[in-house]
C-alpha positions in Angstrom: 10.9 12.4 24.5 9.1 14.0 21.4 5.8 14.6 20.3 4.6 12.8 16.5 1.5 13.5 14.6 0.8 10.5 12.5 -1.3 11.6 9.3 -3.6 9.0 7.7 -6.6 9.2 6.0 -6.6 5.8 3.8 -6.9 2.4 4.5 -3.3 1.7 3.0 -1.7 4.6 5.0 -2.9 2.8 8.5 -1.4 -0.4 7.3 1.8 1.2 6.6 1.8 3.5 9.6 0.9 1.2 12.2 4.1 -0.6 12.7 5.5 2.6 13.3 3.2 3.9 15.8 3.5 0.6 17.3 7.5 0.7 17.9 7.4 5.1 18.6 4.7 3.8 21.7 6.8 1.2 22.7 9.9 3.5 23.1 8.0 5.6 25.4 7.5 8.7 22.4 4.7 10.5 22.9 2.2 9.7 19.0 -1.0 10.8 18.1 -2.7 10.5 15.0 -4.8 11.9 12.8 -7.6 10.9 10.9 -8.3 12.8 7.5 -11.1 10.9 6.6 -10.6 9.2 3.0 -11.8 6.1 3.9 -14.1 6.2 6.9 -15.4 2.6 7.7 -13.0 0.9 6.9 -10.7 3.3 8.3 -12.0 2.6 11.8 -11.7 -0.7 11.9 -8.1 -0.7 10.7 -7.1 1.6 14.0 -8.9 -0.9 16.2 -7.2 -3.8 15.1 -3.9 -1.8 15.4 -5.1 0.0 18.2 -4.0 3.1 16.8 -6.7 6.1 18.1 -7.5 7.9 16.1 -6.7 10.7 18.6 -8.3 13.5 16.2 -10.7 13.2 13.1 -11.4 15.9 10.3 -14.9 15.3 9.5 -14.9 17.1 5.6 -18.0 18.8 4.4 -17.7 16.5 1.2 -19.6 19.3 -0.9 -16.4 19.5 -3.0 -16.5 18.5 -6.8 -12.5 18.9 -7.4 -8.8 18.3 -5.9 -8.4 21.8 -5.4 -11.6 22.3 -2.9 -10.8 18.9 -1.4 -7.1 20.0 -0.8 -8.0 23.3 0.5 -10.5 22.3 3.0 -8.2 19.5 4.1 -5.5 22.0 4.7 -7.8 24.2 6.5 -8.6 21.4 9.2 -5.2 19.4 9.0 -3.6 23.0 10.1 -6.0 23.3 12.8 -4.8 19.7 14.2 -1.3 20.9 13.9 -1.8 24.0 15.5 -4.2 22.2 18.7 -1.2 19.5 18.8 1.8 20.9 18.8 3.9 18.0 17.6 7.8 17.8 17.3 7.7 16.1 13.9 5.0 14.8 11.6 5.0 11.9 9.4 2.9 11.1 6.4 3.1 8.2 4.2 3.3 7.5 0.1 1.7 9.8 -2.3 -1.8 10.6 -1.0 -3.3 13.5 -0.6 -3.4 13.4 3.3 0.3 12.7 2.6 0.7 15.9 0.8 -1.3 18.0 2.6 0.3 16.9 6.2 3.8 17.8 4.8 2.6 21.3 3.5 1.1 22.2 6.9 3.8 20.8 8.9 6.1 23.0 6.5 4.2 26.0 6.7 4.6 25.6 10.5 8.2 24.6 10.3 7.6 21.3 11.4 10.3 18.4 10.3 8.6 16.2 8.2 9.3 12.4 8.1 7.9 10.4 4.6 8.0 7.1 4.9 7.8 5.0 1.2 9.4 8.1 -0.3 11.0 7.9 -3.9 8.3 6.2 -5.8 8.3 8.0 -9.2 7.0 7.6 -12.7 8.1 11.0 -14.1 4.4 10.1 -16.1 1.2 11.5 -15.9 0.4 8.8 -14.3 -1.4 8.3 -11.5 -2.6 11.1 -11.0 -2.7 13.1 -9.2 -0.3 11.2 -6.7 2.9 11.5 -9.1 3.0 15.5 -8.1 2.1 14.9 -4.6 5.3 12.6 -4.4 7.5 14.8 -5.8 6.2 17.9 -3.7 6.5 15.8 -0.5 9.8 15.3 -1.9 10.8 19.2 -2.0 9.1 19.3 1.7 10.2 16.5 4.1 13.4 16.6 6.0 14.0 12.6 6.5 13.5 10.5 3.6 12.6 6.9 4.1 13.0 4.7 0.7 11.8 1.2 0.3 14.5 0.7 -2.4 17.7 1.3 -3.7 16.4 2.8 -6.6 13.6 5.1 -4.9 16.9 6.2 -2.9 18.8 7.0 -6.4 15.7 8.9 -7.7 15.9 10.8 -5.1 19.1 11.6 -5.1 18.7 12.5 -9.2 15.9 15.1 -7.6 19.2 16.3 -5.5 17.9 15.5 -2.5 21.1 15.8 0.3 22.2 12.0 0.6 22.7 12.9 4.3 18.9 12.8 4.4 17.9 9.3 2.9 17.4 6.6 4.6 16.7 3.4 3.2 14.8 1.4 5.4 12.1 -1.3 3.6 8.7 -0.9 3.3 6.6 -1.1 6.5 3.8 -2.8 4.4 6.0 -6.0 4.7 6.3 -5.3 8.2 2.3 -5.6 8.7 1.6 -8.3 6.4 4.5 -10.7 8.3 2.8 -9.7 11.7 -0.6 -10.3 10.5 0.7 -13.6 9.0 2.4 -14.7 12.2 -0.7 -14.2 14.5 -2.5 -16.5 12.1 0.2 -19.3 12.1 0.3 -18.9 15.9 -3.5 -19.2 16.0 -3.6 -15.9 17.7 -6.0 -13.9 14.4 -8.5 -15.7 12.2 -8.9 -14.1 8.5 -12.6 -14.7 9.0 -13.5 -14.7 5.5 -16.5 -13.5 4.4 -19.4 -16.0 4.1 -19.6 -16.2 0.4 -15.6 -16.7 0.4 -15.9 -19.9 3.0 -18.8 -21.3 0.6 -16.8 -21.3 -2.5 -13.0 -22.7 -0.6 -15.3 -25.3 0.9 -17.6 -26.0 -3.3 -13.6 -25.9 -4.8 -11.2 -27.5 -1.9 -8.0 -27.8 -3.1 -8.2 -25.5 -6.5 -5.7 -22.9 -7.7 -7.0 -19.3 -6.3 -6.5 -16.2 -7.8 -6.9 -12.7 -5.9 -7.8 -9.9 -7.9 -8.2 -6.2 -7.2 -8.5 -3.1 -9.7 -9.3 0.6 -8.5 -6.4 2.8 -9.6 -7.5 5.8 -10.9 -5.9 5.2 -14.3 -7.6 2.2 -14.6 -11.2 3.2 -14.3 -13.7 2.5 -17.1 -12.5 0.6 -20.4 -9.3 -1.0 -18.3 -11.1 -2.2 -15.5 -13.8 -3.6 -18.1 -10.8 -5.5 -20.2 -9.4 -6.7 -16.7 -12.8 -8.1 -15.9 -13.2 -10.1 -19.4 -9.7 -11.1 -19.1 -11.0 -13.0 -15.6 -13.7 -14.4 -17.2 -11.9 -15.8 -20.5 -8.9 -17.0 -17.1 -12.0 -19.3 -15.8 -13.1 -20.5 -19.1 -10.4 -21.8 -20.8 -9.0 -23.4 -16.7 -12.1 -25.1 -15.6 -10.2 -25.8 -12.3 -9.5 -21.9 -11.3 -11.4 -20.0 -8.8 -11.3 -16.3 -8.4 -11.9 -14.1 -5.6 -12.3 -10.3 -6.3 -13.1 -8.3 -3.4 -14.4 -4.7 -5.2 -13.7 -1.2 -4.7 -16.8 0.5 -3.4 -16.6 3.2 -6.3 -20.0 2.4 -8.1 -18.4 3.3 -11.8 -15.6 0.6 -10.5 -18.4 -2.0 -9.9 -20.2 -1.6 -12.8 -17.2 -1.4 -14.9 -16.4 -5.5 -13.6 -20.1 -6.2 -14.5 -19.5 -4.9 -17.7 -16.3 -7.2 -18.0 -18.2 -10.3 -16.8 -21.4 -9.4 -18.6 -22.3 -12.6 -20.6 -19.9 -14.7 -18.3 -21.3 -19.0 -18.8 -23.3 -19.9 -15.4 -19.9 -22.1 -14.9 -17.3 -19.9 -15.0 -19.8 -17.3 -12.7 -20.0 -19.8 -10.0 -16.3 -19.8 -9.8 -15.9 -16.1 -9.4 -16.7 -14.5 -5.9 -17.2 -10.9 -5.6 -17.1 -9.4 -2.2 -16.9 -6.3 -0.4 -13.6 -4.8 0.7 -11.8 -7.1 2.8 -11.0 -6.8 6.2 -6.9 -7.1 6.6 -6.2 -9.5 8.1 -9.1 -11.4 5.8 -6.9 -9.7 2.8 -3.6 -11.1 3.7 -5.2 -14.4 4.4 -6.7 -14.8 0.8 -3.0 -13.8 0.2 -1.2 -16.9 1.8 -4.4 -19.3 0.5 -4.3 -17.7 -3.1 -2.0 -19.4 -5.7 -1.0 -15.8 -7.1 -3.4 -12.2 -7.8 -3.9 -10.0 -10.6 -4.1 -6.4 -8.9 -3.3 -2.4 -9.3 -2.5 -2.1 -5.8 0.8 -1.3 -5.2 0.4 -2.5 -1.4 -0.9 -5.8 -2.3 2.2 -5.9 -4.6 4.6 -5.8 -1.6 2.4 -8.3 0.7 2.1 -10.5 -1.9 6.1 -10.7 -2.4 6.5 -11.0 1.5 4.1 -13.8 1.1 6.0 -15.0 -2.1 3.0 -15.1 -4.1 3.5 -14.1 -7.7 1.7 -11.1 -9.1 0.5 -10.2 -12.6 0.2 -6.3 -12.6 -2.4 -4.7 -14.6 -0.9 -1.2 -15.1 0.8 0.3 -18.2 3.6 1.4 -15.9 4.6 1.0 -12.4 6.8 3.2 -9.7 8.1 -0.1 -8.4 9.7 -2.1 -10.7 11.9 -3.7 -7.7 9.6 -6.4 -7.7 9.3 -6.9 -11.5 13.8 -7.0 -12.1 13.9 -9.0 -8.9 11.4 -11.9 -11.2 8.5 -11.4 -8.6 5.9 -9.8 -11.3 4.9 -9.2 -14.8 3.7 -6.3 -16.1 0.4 -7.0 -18.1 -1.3 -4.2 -18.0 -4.9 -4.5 -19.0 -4.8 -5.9 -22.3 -6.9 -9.4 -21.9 -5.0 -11.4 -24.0 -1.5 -10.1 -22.2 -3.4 -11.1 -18.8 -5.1 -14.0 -19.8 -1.5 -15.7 -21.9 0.7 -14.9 -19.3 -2.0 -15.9 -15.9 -2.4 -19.8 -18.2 1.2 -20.3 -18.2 2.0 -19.7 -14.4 -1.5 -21.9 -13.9 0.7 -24.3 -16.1 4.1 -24.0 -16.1 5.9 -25.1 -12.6 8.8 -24.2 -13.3 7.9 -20.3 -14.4 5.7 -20.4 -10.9 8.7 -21.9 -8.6 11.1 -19.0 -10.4 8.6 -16.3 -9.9 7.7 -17.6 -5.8 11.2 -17.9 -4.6 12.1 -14.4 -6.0 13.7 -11.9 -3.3 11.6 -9.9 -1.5 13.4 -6.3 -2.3 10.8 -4.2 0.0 12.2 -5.4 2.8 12.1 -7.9 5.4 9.6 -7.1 8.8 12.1 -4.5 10.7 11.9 -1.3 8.4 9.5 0.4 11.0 12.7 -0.6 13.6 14.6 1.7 11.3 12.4 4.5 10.6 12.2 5.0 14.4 15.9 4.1 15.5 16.9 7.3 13.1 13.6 9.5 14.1 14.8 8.8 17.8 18.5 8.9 17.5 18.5 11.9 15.6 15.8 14.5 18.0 17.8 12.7 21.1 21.1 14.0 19.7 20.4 17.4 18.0 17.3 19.1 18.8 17.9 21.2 15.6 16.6 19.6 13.0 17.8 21.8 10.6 21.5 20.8 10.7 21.4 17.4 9.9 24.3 14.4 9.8 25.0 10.8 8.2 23.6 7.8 9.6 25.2 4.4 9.9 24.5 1.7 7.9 22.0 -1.1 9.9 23.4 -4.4 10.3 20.8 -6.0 8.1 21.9 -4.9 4.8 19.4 -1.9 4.4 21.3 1.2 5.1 21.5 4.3 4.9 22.4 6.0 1.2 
């Protein structure tokens, strides 16, 4: 048996670890995880609910004003984990910078590194800074763990060995179908905030739309055009109701009040906006909405698994899987592009029917089953993880490239 150090420090890395953690525990491996500290309270009650630890927590100084303190200290204190722990192989997830600064540590160390949702790219800008810290990771890990065919050919453009790719899905679809089965068993409630319960109850039966915003890239003006966009949605389709839970970024919040700011009384009684969700509140709203409007590319995935449309208010996106395979639109934040193309699914059943019964092409509830059959099979069979070989193909159709 081996030794993992799991490396999270944001609310979407928990998600996306947990199945894994889930399936290394119940094969007897040995997993602890750490706790970088991004997101704090909301953090913590993510781990509970997958009863994930944290075994250790960085508490940062926060005294920083740039990436390059932030980075450093987290270094500093990720390496001192590392050191205390001892692990076999670490694992780090996406493009943040917990995810970038576990793989440089465990690299440092010469620790095999294991990046699950590897691939994404842009070759943009944008976001930033998470488009470098992708292709870094990219240059650092040892096994490779694509959602998609085409994060596995981007990789492979990068020259990455195809011996060390393995497409597996996306865990996030793993944790949303879990969440969304304890529900339909009766087994979770989404226990929707009060304010939520009060407007389902004022509107039974109306269309819902979900909206996030809080990339980076779309802070100030786009956030403010995504936010008028909403408010010109609810009053040109008296019948729509919007749920928005916000990003606790004050510039974020104010830029929505901005974008709402002379909203009619009836249109602001149809919009609720709440605190972050809890998860399995989140993916509830998911199941009940009738599509979202979001810059998450999480939500993206869940909403897919869910087969909720989505209207994507980016410029440009790392996953366009979901887009060719008729799932989403790009928007971006332009209102008139959001508010045109959010009317005609509201009003064309046809163009909502095509757009619902789309593929799912992140992957289908067992790519944590696949990450850990090929973390397991490999240390069991060569302790050297240096030398590595070819992996056979699963039997579900998501194999290895």
């Amino acid at each position: 048996m081996s030794t993992y150090l799991v490396c999270t420090g944001t609310r979407r890395e928990i998600i996306k670890m947990a199945p894994v953690h889930r399936l290394l525990k119940e094969r007897g491996e040995t997993v602890q995880v750490l706790h970088t500290g991004q997101h704090d309270e909301m953090a913590q009650s993510l781990y509970r609910f997958f009863d994930m630890g944290p075994d250790h927590q960085i508490q940062l100084s926060r005294t920083f004003s740039g990436l390059s303190q932030f980075t450093a200290e987290l270094m500093q204190c990720i390496d001192q984990v590392v050191a205390q722990s001892r692990p076999d192989v670490v694992l780090v997830q996406g493009d943040t910078s917990s995810a970038l600064v576990g793989a440089m540590t465990a690299y440092f160390r010469d620790i095999p590194v294991a990046h699950i949702q590897a691939g994404l790219r842009t070759w943009q800008n944008d976001p930033f800074p998470e488009e470098k810290h992708r292709e870094i990771i990219g240059r650092l890990a040892h096994w490779h763990f694509p959602s998609t065919p085409d994060a596995c050919d981007k990789l492979l453009r990068e020259g990455v060995q195809r011996r060390h790719i393995h497409e597996v899905g996306n865990t996030v679809i793993d944790a949303a179908l879990w969440v969304q089965q304890l529900r339909s068993a009766g087994r979770q409630r989404s226990d929707y905030p009060a304010a939520v319960q009060q407007m389902m109850a004022t509107y039974p039966g109306a269309p819902l739309l979900l909206v996030t915003a809080h990339r980076r890239e779309n802070w100030g003006r786009p956030i403010q055009h995504i936010a008028a966009a909403v408010g010109a949605l609810l009053k040109v389709n008296p019948a729509l109701v919007v749920v928005w839970p916000q990003h606790p970024n004050a510039d974020v919040r104010q830029d929505i009040a901005l974008g709402l700011a002379g909203l009619a009384p009836d249109c602001l009684q149809r919009i609720c906006l709440t605190e972050p969700l809890a998860y399995p509140a989140l993916i509830g709203l998911l199941a009940d909405s009738h599509f979202c409007l979001t810059d998450s590319g999480g939500i993206q995935k869940e909403a897919s698994a869910l087969k909720k449309p989505v209207l994507i208010t980016k410029p440009s996106t790392a996953r366009h899987a979901l887009v060719d395979a008729g799932g989403a639109l790009l928007v971006g934040s332009d209102p008139h592009a959001i508010v045109d193309q959010a009317s005609t699914l509201l009003r064309d059943p046809d163009l909502y029917r095509v757009m619902q019964g789309s593929p799912c092409p992140f992957g289908d509830g067992h790519s944590a089953e696949r990450i850990v059959d090929v973390l397991t099979g490999k240390l069991n069979d060569d302790t050297s993880w240096h030398t590595a070989h070819p992996w056979p193909a699963r039997s579900r159709g998501m194999g290895t490239h």
